[in-house]
N, C-alpha and C positions, 0 to 999 in steps of 0.2 A: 619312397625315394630310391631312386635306382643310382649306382654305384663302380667305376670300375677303376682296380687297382692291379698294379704291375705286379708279374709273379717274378718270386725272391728266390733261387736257391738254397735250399737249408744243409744239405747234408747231399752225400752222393746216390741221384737218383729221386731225391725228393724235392720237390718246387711246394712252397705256400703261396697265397693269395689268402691275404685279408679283406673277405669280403665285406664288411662292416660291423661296426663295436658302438653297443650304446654304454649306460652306467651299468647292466648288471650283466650281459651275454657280449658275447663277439661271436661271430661266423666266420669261418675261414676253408677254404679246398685247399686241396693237398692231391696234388697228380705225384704219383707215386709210381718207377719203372719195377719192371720183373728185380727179384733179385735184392732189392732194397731192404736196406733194413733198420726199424725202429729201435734200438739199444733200449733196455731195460729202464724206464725211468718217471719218475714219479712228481709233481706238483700242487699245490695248493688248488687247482681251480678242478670245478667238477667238469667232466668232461664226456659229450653225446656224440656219437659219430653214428654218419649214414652213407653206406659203400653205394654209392653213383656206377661204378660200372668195375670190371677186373675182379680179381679175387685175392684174398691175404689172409693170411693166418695170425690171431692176434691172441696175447694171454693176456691177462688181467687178475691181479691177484691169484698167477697160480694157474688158472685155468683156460686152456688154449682151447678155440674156437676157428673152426674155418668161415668164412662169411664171400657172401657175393652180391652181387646187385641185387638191392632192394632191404642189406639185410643192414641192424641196427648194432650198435654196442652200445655201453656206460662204463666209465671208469670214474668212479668216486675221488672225491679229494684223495691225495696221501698216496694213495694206491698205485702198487707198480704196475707198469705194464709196457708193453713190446709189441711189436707186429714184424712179420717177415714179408712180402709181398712174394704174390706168387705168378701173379700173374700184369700186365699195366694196369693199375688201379686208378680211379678218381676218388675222394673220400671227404664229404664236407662233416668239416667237427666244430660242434660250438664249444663255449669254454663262457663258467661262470665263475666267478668274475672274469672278466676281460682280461688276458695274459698281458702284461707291458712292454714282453720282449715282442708281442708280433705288433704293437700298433704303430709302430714304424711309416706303414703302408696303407692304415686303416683309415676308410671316412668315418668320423664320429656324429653321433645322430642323438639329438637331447630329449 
């Protein structure tokens, strides 16, 4: 089932789109401009990203990584972590469980 939701401004430079959340995963994009930045911060849900296009420099517990299209991350439950954007990124990150602050926007799928 195909799905389209409005992007949200989250912070300066950064736009969400929750692309759809069932009971155990949500998908979401994040267009992300140069310059932008993720503040150090950490959540209960486990969390997969994959850089669609741009480039960013991201840490995760501690250890910073440059990444560019095609390239993957994880950030474990709990775990802090950041990104500074380096260049216009696109970045879809899923999240297990389903975050409640982004299903705002979300089509839910059973």
């Amino acid at each position: 089932m195909s799905t389209k939701s409005e992007p949200i401004p989250v912070a300066p430079g950064i736009t969400r789109r929750t692309l759809v959340s069932g009971t155990a995963v949500m998908l979401c994009e994040f267009t992300l401009a140069a310059g932008a930045v993720i503040p150090n911060h950490n959540h209960p849900h486990e969390q997969v990203g994959y850089v669609v296009s741009g480039r960013l420099r991201i840490t995760i517990a501690g250890q910073t990584s440059e990444l560019g299209p095609g390239d993957t991350y994880w950030a474990p439950s709990n775990v802090p972590h950041s990104a500074l954007i380096l260049e216009p990124a696109v970045v879809v990150d899923a999240f297990s469980p389903p975050r409640e602050d982004y299903l705002s926007n979300a089509k839910r799928e059973a």
